[in-house]
ZAVO-176512 format. One record per atom (N, C-alpha, C, O): residue in three letters; y, z, x. Coordinates in steps of 0.2 Angstrom, whole numbers, plus 5000, padded with zeros to 4 digits. Layout:
REM residues N
alaYZX
...
//
This chain:
REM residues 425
unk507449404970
unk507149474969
unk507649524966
unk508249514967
unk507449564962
unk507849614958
unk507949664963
unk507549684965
unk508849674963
unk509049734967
unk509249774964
unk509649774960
unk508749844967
unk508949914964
unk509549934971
unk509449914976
unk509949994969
unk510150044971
unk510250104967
unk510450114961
unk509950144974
unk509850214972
unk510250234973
unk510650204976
unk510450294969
unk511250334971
unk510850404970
unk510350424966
unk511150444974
unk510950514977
unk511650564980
unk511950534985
unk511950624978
unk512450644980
unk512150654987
unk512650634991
unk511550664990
unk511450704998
unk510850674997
unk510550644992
unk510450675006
unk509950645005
unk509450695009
unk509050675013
unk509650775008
unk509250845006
unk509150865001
unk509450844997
unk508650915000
unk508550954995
unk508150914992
unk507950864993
unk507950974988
unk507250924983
unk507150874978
unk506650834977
unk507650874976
unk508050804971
unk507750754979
unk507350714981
unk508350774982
unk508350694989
unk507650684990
unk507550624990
unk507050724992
unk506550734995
unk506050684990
unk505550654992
unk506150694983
unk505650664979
unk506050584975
unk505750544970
unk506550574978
unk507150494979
unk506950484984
unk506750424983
unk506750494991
unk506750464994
unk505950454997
unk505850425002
unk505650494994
unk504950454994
unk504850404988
unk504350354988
unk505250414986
unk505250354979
unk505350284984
unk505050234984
unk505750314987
unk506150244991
unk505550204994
unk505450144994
unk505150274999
unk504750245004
unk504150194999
unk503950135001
unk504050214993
unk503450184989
unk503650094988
unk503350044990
unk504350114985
unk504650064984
unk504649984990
unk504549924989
unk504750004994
unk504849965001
unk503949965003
unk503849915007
unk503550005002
unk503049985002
unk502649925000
unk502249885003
unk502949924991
unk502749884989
unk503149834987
unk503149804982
unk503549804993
unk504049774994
unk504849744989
unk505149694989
unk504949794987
unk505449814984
unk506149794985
unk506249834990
unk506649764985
unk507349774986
unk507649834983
unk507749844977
unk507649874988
unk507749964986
unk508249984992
unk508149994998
unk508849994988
unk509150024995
unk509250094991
unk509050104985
unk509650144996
unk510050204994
unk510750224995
unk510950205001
unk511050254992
unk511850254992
unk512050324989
unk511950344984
unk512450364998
unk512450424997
unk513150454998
unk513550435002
unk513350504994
unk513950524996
unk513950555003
unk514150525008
unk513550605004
unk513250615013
unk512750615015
unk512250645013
unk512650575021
unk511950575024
unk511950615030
unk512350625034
unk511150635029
unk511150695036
unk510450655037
unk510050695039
unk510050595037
unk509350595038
unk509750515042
unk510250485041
unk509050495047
unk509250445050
unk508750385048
unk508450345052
unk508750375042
unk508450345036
unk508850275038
unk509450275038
unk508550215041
unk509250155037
unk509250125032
unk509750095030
unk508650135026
unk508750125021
unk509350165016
unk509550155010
unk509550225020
unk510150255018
unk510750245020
unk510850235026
unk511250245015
unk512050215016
unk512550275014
unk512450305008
unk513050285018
unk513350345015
unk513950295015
unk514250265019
unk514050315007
unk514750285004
unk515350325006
unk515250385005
unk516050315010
unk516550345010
unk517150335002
unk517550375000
unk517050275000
unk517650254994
unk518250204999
unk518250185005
unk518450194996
unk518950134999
unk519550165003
unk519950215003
unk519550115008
unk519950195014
unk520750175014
unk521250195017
unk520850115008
unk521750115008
unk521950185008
unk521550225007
unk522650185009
unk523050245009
unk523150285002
unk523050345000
unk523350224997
unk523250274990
unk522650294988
unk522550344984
unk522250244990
unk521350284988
unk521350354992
unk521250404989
unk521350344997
unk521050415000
unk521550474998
unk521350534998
unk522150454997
unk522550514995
unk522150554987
unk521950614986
unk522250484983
unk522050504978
unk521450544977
unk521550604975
unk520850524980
unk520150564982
unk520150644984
unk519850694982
unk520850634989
unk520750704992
unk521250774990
unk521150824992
unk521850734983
unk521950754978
unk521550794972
unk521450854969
unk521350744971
unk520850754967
unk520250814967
unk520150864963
unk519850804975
unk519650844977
unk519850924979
unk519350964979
unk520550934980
unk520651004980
unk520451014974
unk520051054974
unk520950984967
unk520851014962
unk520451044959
unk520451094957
unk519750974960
unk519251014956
unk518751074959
unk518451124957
unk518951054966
unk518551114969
unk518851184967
unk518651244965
unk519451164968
unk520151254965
unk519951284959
unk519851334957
unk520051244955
unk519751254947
unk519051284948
unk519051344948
unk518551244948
unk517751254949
unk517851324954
unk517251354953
unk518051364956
unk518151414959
unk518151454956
unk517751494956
unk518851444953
unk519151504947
unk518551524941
unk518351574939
unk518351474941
unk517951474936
unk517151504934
unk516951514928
unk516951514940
unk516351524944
unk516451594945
unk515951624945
unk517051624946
unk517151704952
unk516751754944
unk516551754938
unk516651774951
unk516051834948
unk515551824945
unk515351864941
unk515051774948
unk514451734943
unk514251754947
unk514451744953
unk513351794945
unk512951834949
unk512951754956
unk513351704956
unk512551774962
unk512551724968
unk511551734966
unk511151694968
unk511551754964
unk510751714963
unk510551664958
unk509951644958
unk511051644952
unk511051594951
unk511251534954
unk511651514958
unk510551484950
unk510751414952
unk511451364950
unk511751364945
unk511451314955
unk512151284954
unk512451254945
unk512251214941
unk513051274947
unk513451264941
unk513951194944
unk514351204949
unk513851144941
unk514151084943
unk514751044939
unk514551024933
unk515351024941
unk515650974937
unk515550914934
unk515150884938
unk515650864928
unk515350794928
unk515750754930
unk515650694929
unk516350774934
unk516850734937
unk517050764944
unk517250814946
unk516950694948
unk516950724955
unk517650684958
unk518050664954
unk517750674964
unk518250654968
unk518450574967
unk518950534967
unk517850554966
unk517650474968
unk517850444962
unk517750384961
unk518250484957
unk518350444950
unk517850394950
unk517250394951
unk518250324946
unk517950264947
unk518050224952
unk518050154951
unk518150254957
unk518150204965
unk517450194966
unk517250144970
unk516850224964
unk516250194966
unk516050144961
unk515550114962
unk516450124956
unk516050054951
unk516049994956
unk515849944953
unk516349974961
unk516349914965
unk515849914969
unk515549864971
unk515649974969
unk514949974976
unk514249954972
unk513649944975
unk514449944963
unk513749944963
unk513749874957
unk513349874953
unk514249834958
unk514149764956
unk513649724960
unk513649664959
unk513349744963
unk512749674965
unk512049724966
unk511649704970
unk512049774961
unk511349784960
unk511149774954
unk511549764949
unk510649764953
unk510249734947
unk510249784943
unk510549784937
unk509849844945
unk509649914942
unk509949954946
unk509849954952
unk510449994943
unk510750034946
unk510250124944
unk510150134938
unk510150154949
unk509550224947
unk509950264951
unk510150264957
unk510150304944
unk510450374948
unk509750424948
unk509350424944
unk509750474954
unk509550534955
unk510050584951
unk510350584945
unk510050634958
unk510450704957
unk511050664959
unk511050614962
unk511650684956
unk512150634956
unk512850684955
unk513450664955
unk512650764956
unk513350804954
unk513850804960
unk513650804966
unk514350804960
unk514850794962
unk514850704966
unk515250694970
unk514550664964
unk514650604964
unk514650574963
unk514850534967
unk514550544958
unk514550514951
unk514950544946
unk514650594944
unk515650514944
unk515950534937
unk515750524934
unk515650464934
unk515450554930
unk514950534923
unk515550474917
unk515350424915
unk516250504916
unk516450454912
unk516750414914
unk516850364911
unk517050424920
unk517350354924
unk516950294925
unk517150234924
unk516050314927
unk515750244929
unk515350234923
unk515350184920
unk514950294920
unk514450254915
unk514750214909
unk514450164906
unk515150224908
unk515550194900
unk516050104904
unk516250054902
unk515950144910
unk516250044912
unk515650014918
unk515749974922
unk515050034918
unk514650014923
unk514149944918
unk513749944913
unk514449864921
unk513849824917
unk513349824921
unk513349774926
unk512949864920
unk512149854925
unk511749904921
unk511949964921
unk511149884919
unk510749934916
unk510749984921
unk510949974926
unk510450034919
unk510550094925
unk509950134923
unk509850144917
unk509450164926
unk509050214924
unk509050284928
unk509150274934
unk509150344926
unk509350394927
unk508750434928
unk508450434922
unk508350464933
unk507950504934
unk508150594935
unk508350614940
unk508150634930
unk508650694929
unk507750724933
unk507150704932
unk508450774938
unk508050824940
unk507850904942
unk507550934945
unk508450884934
unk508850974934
unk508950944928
unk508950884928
unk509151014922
unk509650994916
unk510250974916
unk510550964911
unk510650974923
unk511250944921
unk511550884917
unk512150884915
unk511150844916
unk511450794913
unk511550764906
unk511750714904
unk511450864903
unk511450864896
unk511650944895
unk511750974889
unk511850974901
unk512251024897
unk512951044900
unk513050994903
unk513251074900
unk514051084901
unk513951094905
unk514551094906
unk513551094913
unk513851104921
unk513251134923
unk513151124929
unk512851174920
unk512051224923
unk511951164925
unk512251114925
unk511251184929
unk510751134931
unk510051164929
unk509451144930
unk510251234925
unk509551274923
unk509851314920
unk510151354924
unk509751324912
unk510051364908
unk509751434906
unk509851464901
unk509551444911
unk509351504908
unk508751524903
unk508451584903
unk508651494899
unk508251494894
unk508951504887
unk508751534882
unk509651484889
unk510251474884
unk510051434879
unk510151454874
unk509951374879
unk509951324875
unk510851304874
unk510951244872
unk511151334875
unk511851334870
unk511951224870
unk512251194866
unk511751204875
unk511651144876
unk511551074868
unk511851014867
unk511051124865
unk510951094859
unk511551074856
unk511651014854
unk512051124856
unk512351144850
unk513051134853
unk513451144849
unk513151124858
unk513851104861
unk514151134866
unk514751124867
unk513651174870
unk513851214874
unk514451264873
unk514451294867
unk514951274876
unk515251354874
unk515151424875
unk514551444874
unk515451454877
unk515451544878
unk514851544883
unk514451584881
unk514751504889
unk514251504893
unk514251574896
unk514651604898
unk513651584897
unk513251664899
unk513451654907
unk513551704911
unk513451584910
unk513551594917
unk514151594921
unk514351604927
unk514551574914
unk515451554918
unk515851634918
unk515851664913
unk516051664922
unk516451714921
unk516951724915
unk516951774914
unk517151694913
unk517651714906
unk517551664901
unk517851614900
unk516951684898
unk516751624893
unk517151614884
unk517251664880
unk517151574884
unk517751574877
unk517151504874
unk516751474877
unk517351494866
unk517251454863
unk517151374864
unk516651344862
unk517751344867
unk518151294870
unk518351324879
unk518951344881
unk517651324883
unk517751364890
unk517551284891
unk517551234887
unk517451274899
unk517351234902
unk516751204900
unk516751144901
unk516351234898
unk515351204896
unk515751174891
unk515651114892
unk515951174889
unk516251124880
unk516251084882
unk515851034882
unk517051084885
unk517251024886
unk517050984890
unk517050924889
unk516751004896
unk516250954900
unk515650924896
unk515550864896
unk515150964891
unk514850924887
unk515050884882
unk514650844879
unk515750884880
unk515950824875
unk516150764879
unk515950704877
unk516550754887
unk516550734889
unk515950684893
unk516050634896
unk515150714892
unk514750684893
unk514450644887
unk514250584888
unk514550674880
unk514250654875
unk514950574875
unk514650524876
unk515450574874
unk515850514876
unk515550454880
unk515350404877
unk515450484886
unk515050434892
unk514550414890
unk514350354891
unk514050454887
unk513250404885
unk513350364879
unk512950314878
unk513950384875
unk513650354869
unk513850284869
unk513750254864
unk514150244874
unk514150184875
unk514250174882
unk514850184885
unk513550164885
unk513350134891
unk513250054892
unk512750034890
unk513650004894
unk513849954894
unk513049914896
unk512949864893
unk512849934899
unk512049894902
unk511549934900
unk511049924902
unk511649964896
unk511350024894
unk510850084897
unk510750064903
unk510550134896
unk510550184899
unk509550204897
unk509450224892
unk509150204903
unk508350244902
unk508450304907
unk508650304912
unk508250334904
unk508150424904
unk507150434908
unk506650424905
unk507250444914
unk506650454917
unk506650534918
unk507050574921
unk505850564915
unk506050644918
unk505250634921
unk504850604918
unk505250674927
unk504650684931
unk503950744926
unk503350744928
unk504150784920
unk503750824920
unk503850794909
unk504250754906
unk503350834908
unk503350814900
unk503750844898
unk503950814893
unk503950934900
unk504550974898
unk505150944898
unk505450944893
unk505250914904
unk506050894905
unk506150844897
unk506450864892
unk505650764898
unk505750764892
unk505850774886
unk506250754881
unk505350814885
unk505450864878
unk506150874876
unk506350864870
unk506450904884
unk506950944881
unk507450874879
unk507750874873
unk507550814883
unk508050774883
unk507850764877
unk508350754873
unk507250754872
unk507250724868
unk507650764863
unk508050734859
unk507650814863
unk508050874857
unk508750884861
unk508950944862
unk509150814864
unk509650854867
unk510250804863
unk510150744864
unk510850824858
unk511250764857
unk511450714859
unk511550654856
unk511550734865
unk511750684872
unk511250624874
unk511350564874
unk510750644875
unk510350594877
unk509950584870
unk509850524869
unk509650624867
unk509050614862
unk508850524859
unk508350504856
unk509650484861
unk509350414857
unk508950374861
unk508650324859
unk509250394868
unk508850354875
unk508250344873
unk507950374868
unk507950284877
unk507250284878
unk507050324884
unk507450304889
unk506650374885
unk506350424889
unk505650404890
unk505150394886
unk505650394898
unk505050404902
unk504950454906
unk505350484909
unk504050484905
unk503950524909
unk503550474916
unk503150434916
unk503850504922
unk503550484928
unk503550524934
unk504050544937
unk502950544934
unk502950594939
unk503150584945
unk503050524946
unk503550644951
unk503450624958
unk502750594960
unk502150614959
unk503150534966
unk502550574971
unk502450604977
unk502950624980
unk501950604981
unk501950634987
unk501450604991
unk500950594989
unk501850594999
unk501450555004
unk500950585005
unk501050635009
unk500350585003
unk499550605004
unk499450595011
unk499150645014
unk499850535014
unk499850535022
unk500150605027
unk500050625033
unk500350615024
unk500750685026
unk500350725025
unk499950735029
unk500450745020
unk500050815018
unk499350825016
unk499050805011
unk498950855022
unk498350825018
unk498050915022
unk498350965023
unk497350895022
unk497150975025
unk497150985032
unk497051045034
unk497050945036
unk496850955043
unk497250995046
unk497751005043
unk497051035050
unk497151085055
unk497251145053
unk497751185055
unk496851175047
unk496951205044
unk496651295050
unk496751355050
unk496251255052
unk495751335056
unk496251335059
unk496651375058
unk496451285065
unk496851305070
unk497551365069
unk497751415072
unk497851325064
unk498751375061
unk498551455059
unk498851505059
unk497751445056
unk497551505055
unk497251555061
unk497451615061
unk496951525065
unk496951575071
unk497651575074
unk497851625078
unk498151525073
unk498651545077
unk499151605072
unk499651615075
unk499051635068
unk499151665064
unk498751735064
unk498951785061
unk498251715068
unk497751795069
unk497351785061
unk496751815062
unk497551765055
unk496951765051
unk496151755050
unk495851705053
unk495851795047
unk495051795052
unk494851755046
unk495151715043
unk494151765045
unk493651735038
unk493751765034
unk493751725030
unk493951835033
unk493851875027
unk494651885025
unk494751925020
unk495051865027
unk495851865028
unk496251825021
unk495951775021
unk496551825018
unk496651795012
unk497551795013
unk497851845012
unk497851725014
unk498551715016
unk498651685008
unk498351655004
unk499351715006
unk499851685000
unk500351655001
unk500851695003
unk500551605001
unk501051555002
unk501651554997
unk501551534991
unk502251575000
unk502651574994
unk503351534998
unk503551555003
unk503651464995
unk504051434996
unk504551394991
unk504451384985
unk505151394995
unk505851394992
unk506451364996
unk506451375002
unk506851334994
unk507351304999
unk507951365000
unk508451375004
unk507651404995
unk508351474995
unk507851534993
unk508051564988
unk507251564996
unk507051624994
unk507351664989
unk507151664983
unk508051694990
unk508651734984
unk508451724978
unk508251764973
unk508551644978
unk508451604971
unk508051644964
unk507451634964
unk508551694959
unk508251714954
unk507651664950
unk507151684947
unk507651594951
unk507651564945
unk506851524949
unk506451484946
unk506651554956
unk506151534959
unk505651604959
unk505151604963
unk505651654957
unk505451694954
unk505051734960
unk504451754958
unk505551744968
unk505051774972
unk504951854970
unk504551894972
unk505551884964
unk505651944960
unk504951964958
unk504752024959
unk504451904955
unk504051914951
unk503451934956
unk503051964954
unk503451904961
unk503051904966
unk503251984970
unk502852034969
unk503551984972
unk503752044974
unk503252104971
unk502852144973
unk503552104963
unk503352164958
unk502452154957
unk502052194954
unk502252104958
unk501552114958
unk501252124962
unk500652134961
unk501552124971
unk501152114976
unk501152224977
unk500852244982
unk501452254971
unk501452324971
unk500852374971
unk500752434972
unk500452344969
unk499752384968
unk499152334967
unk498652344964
unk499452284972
unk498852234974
unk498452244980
unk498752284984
unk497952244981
unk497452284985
unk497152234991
unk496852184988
unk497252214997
unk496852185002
unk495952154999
unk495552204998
unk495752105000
unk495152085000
unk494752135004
unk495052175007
unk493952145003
unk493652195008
unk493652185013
unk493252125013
unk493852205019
unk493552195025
unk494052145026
unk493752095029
unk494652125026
unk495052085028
unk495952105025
unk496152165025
unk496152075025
unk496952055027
unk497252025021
unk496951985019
unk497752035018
unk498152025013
unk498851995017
unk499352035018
unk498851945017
unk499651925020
unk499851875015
unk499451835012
unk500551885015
unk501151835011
unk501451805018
unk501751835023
unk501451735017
unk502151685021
unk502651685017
unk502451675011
unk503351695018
unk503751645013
unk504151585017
unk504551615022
unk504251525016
unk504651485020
unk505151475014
unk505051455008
unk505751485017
unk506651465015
unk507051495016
unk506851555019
unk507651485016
unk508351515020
unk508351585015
unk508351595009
unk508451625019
unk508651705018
unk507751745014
unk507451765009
unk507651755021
unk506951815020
unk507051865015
unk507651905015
unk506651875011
unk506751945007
unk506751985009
unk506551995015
unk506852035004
unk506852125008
unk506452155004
unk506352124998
unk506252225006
unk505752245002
unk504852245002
unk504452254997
unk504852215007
unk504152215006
unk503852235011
unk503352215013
unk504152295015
unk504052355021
unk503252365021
unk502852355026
unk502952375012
unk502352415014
unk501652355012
unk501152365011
unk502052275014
unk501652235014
unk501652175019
unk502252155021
unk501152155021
unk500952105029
unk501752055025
unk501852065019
unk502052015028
unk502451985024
unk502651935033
unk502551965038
unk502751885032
unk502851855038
unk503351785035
unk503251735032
unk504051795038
unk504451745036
unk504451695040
unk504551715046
unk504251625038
unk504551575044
unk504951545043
unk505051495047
unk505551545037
unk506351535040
unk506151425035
unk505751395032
unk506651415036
unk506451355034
unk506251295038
unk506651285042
unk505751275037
unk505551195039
unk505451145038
unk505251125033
unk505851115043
unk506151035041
unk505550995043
unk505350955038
unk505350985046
unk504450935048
unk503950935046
unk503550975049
unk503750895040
unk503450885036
unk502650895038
unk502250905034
unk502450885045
unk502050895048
unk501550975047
unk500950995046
unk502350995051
unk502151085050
unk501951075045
unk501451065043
unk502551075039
unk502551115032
unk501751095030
unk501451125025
unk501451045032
unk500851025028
unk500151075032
unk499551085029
unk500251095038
unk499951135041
unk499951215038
unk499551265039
unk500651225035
unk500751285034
unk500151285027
unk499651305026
unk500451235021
unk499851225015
unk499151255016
unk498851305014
unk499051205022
unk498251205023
unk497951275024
unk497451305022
unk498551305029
unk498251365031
unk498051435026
unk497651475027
unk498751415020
unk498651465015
unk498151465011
unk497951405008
unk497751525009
unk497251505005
unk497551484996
unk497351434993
unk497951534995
unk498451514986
unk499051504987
unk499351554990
unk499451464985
unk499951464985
unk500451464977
unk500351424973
unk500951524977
unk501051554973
unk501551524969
unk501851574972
unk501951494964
unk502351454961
unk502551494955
unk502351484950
unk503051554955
unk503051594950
unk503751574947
unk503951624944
unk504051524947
unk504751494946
unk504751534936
unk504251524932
unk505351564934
unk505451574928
unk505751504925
unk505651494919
unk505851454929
unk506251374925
unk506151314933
unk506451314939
unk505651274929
unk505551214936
unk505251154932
unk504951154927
unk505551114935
unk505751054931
unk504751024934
unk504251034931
unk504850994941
unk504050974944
unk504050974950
unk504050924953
unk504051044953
unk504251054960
unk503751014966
unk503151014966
unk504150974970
unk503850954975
unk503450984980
unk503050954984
unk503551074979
unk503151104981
unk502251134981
unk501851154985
unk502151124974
unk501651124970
unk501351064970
unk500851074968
unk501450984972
unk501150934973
unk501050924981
unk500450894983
unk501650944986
unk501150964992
unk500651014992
unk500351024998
unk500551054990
unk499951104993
unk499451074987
unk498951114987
unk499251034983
unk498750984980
unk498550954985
unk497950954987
unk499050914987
unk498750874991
unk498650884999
unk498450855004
unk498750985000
unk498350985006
unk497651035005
unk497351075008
unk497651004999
unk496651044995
unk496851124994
unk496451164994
unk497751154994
unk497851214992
unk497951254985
unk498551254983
unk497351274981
unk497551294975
unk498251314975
unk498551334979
unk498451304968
unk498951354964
unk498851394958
unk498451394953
unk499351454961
unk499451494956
unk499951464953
unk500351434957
unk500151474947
unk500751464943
unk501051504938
unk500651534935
unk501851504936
unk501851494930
unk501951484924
unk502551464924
unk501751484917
unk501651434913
unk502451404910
unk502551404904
unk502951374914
unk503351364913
unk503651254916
unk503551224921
unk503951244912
unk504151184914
unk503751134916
unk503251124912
unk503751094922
unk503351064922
unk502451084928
unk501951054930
unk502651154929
unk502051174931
unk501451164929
unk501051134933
unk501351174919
unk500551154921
unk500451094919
unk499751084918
unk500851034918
unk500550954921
unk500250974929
unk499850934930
unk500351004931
unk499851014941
unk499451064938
unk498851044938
unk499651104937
unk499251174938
unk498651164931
unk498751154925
unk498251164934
unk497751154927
unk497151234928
unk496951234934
unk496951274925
unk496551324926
unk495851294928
unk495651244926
unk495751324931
unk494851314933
unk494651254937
unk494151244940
unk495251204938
unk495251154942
unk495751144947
unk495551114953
unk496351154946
unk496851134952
unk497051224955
unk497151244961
unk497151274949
unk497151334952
unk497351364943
unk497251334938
unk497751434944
unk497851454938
unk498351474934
unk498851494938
unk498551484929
unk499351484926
unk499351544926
unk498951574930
unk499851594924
unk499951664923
unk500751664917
unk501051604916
unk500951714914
unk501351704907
unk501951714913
unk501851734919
unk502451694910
unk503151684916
unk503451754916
unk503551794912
unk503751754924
unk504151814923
unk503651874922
unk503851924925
unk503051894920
unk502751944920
unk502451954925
unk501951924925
unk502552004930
unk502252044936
unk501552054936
unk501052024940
unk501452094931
unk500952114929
unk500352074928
unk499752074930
unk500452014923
unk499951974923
unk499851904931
unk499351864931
unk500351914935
unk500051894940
unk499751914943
unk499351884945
unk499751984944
unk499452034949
unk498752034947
unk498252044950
unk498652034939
unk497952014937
unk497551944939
unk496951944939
unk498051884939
unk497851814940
unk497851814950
unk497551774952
unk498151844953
unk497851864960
unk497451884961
unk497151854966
unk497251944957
unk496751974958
unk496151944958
unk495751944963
unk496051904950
unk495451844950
unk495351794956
unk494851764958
unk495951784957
unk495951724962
unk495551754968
unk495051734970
unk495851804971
unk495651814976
unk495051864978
unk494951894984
unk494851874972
unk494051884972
unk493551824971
unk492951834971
unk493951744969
unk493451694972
unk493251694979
unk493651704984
unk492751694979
unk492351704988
unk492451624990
unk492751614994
unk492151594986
unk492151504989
unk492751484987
unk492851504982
unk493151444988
unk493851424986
unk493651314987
unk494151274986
unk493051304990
unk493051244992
unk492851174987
unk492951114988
unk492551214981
unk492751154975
unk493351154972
unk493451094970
unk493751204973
unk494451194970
unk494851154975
unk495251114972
unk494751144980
unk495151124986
unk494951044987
unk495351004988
unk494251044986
unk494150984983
unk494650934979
unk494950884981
unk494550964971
unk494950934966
unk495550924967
unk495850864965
unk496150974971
unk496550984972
unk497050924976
unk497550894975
unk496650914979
unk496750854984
unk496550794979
unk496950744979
unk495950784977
unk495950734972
unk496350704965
unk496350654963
unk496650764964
unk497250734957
unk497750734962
unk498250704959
unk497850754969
unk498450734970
unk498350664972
unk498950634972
unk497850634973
unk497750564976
unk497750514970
unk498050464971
unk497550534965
unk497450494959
unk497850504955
unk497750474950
unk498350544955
unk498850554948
unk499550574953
unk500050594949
unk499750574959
unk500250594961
unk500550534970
unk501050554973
unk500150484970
unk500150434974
unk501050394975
unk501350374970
unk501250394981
unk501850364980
unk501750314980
unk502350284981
unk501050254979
unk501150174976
unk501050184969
unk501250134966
unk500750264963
unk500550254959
unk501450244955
unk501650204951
unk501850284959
unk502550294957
unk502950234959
unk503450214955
unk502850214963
unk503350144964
unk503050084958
unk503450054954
unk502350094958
unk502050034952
unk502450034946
unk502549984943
unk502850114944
unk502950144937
unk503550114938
unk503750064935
unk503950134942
unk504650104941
unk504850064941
unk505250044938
unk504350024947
unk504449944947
unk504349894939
unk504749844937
unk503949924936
unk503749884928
unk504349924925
unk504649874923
unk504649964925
unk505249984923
unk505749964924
unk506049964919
unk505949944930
unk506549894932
unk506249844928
unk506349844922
unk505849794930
unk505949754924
unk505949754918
unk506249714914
unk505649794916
unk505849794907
unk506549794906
unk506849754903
unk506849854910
unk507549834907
unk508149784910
unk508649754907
unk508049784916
unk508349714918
unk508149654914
unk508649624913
unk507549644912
unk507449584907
unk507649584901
unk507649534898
unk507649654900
unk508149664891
unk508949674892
unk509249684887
unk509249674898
unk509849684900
unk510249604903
unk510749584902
unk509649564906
unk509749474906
unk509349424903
unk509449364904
unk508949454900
unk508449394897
unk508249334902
unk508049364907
unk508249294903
unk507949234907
unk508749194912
unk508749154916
unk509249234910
unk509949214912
unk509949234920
unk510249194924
unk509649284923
unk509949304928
unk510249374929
unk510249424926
unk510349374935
unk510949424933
unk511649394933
unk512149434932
//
């Protein structure tokens, strides 16, 4: 049977969260699927936390290494707004001490991979087909994980908008030539998987990857989980009545410019309560906003149990997705699949989900104003129970974690069988 290993720098966050439902599909459909992580916090056994080889010059080396780039990465970083998203090295501690760990997989599949995986140390000496599921732009541009809407990317990076002292030849450069080196001879060769049509688009116009073959394959999400039930209860425990209208806004970091709770904010200003009822916002993620004194706003902090979190879904009547730059958030496919419209906006890979008049409605990005008008519509629909309907139906029919293990699995084979022909491994 063909062995895949995953590789995942962490086994949190949303990257982790849409790898290891990968995982679960996989083993479902009886897969040789393990995971291999720099650190594990979940008590998964199908996860393995890699340490590197513990001789005495290995670990010296590692933890040499590891000052450096951290001290450097430092320097380099100071004074970059903190509501930007993460700025990443393509070279981490581990050099090429992890290429021994992955001679006995068939298909080696990187996820989110920064700070763990050298980009030049393993891919340019890795013989193992390998497929790459990008979940962020990191792996085509100088170190962003989300560029702003820069592009400088195309064109070789340099004089980056996010580095503190940007110069021609700054660090973005030379980390992107450094990657451009690494792809352009992958020993087993290299498939480019992006979850949304965006992502792909962009890889397709990117120097670095554009010769790849690119797959689009969406996440998916345990329907078993997230589904509608207990939706009256959370809501009387919440005090919401009949006439009451809750807005769900979530984030692993609230703060986060680049999740657009700014845009939410500026429209929730001259938004007006339903008649005869209640206007409330939840938002779930670390660090509650401020500023919204003169409106119901109810923070619950972050939730790690999936159980709640799908109970929270259900209870919201809209849930809001104003992100200025998002790849295919896993947030927008659980509240589908607990029959909770979305609002959205028109950005990245939002409306592959968000479809108008049937899963919920787009809105133009970053503009205030035109949400506060697509709230408005929304939440002058009186019945919400055909939308919630559908909602939950494409989540079943287009976002299934057997329909995604099915995809990958025909995936491993093609390229395992064009990387061994009838040989073997």
């Amino acid at each position: 049977m063909l062995k895949i290993t995953q590789i995942l720098t962490m086994d949190v966050g949303g990257a982790a969260r849409a790898a290891l439902r990968l995982q679960e599909g996989l083993e479902q459909r009886g897969a040789d699927s393990s995971v291999l992580v720099a650190r594990k916090r979940s008590g998964l056994s199908s996860v393995r936390e890699w340490e590197g080889p513990m001789d005495w010059p290995s670990r010296v080396s590692r933890r040499g290494r590891d000052e450096w780039l951290s001290r450097t990465m430092r320097k380099r970083l100071r004074g970059r707004p903190p509501d930007l998203d993460l700025f990443s090295d393509d070279r981490s501690r581990f050099a090429g001490q992890l290429l021994p760990a992955l001679q006995e997989a068939g298909v080696v599949h990187l996820h989110w991979v920064a700070r763990f995986v050298d980009v030049a140390a393993v891919l340019s000496r890795l013989r193992r087909p390998v497929v790459w599921t990008l979940h962020d732009q990191h792996a085509f541009t100088g170190g962003c994980h989300y560029d702003t809407g820069c592009g400088r990317w195309r064109t070789g990076c340099g004089q980056c908008p996010q580095l503190g002292q940007p110069s021609a030849r700054d660090f973005s450069a030379r980390s992107w030539d450094r990657k451009k080196r690494a792809y352009a001879e992958v020993p087993g060769g290299l498939t480019v998987v992006t979850p949304s049509r965006w992502l792909g688009k962009l890889v397709a116009e990117s120097p670095l990857l554009g010769d790849k073959r690119v797959e689009v394959i969406p996440y998916g999400v345990p329907t078993k989980t997230y589904h509608a039930e207990g939706r009256e209860g959370l809501r009387r425990a919440f005090g919401l009545g009949e006439r009451d209208r809750a807005l769900l806004f979530v984030a692993d970091r609230v703060s986060s410019r680049r999740k657009g709770f700014g845009v939410l904010q500026e429209s929730l200003a001259r938004l007006r309560a339903p008649a005869g009822g209640r206007l409330v916002l939840f938002s779930v993620g670390r660090k509650a906003p401020e500023g919204l004194e003169n409106h119901e706003h109810i923070a619950l902090g972050s939730i790690e149990n999936e159980e709640l979190m799908a109970a929270v879904y259900s209870a919201a009547d809209l849930f809001v997705a104003p992100s200025l730059q998002d790849n295919l958030p896993n947030t927008v496919l659980e509240s589908l699949a607990c029959g909770t419209p979305v609002i959205g906006s028109h950005t990245g890979g939002i409306p592959d989900m968000v479809r108008p008049g049937d899963t919920g409605w787009l809105f133009e990005t970053g503009n205030g104003e035109a949400l506060r008008a697509t709230l408005k519509e929304a939440l002058a629909t009186r019945d919400l129970t055909g939308l919630r309907t559908r909602c939950r139906e494409v989540a079943e029919r287009e976002y299934s974690l057997e329909l995604q293990a099915e995809r990958y699995k025909k995936l491993y084979e093609e390229v395992a069988g064009e990387a061994y022909g009838d040989s073997g491994q």
